[in-house]
C-alpha positions as CSV (number, residue, x, y, z in Angstrom):
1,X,0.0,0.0,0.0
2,X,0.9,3.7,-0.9
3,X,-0.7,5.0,2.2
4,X,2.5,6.5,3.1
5,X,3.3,7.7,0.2
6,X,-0.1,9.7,-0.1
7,X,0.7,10.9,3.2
8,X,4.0,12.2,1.9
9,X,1.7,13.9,-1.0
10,X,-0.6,15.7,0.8
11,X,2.1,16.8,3.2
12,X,3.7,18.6,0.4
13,X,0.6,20.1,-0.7
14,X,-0.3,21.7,2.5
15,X,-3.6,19.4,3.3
16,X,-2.1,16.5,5.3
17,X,-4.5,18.0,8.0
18,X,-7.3,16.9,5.6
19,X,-6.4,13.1,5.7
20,X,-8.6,10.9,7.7
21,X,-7.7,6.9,9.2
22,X,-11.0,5.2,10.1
23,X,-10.7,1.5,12.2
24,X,-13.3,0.4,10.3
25,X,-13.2,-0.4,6.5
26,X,-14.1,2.0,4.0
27,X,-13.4,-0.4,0.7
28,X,-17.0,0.8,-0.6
29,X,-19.0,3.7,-1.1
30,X,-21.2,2.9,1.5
31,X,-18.8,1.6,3.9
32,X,-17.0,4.9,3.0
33,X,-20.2,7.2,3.8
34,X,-20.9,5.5,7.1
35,X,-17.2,6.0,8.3
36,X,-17.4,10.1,6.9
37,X,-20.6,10.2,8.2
38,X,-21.5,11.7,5.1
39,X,-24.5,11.3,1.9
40,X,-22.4,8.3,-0.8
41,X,-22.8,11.6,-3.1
42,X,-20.1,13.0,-1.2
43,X,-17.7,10.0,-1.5
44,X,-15.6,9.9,-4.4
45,X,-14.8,6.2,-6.7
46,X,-11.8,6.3,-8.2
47,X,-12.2,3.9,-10.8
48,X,-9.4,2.2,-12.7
49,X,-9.8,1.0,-16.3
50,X,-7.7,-0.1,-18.7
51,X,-7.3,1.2,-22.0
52,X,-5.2,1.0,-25.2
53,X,-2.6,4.0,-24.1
54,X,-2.3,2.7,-20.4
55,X,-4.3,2.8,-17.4
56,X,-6.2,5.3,-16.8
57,X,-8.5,6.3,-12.9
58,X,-11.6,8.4,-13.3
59,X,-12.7,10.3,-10.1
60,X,-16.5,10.1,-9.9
61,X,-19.4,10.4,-7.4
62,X,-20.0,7.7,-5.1
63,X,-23.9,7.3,-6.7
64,X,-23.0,7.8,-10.4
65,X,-22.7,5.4,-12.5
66,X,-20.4,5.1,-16.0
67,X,-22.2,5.9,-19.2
68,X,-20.3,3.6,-21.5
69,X,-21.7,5.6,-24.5
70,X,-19.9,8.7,-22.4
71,X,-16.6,6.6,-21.8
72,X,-16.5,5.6,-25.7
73,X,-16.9,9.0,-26.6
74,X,-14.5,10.5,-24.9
75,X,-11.7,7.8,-24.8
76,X,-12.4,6.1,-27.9
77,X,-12.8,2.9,-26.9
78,X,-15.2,0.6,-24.5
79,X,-14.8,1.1,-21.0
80,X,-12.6,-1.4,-19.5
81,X,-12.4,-1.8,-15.7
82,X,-9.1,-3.4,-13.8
83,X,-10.0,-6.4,-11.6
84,X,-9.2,-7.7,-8.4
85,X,-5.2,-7.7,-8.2
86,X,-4.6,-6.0,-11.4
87,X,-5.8,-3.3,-9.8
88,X,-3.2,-2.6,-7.2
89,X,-0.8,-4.1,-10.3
90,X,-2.0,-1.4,-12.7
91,X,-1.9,1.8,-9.9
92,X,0.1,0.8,-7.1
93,X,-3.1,0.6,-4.8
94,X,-5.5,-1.7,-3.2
95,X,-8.7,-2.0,-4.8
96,X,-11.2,-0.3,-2.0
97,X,-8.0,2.0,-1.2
98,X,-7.5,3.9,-5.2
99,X,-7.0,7.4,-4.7
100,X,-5.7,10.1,-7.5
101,X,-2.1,10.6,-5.8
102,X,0.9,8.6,-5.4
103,X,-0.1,6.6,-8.1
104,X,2.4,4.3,-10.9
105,X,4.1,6.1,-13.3
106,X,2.1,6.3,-16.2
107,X,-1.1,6.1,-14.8
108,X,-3.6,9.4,-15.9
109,X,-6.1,10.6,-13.9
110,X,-9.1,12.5,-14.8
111,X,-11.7,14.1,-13.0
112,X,-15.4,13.1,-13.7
113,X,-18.2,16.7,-13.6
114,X,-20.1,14.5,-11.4
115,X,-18.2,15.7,-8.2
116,X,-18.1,19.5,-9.1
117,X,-21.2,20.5,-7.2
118,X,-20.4,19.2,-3.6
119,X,-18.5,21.7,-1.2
120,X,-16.6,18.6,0.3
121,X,-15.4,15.3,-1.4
122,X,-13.9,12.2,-0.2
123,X,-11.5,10.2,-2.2
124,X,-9.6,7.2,-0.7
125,X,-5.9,8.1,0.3
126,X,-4.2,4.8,-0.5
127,X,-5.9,2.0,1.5
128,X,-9.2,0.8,1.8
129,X,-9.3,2.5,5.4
130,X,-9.1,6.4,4.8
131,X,-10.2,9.1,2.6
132,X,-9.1,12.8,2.2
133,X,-11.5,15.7,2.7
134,X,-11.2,18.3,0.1
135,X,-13.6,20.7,-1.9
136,X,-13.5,19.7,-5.8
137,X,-11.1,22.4,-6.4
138,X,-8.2,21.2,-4.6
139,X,-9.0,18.0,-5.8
140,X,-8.2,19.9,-9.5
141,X,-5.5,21.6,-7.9
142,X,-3.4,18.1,-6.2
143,X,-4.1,15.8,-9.6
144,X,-3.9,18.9,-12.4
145,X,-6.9,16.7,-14.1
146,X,-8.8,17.3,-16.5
147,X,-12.7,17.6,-16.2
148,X,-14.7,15.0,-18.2
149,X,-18.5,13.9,-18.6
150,X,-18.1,9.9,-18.5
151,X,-21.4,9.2,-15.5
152,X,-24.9,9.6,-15.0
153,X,-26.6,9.5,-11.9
154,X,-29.7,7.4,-10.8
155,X,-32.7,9.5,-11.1
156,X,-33.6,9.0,-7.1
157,X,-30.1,11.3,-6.6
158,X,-29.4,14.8,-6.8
């Protein structure tokens, strides 16, 4: 695990302060909700997929979903999620524990609209046990990603 090389990270970004370590597991939206204490809007996937120029992690809201017509359109090719240990393979983290920093070299990260509209958002931080709270701009700001439309959300949210 790159938990503490996240750490390390967030350190040098100023928003260590912002890092949280929960005892219970937050491998899943809603395990991740219930150890915020926060709406699943609020928590963000980081999805990792695997595409034809190398892997890729999408940051998205914990109730959206990925519009594969969305995904195809803007990378060109089916949406391809990493399994089980290819995950941590592809991104250097645990699957339940992806996070935008710290990642492989080579992996790009992008940013999905679906998280723009919360104050606060919480991304893993390495581990399937802790999550960063920071408002979608200084999410922007640490991963220097670009925006992209690749979700929809259930009509029963937002």
């Amino acid at each position: 695990m790159r938990t503490e090389q996240v750490k390390h990270f967030l350190a040098a970004h100023g928003v260590l302060e912002q890092y949280l370590q929960f005892p219970v597991s937050s491998a899943t939206v809603a395990l991740a909700a219930q150890a915020v204490g926060c709406a699943a809007e609020h928590i963000v996937k980081t999805l990792a997929f695997k595409t034809k120029s190398g892997p890729i992690v999408v940051c998205v809201c914990g109730a959206a979903k990925v519009d594969n017509q969305k995904f195809k359109a803007v990378f060109g090719e089916k949406a391809v999620f990493a399994r089980g240990e290819e995950v941590e393979r592809l991104t250097g983290h645990p699957a339940g524990g992806v996070c935008p920093f710290a990642l492989k070299e080579g992996v790009s990260v992008y940013l999905d609209k679906s998280i723009r509209s919360f104050a606060f958002v919480y991304p893993a931080a390495g581990a399937p046990n802790n999550a960063v709270k920071l408002t979608p701009l200084q999410l922007k700001e640490l991963t220097d990603a670009p925006w992209i439309d690749i979700s929809k959300m259930p009509s029963s949210s937002l």
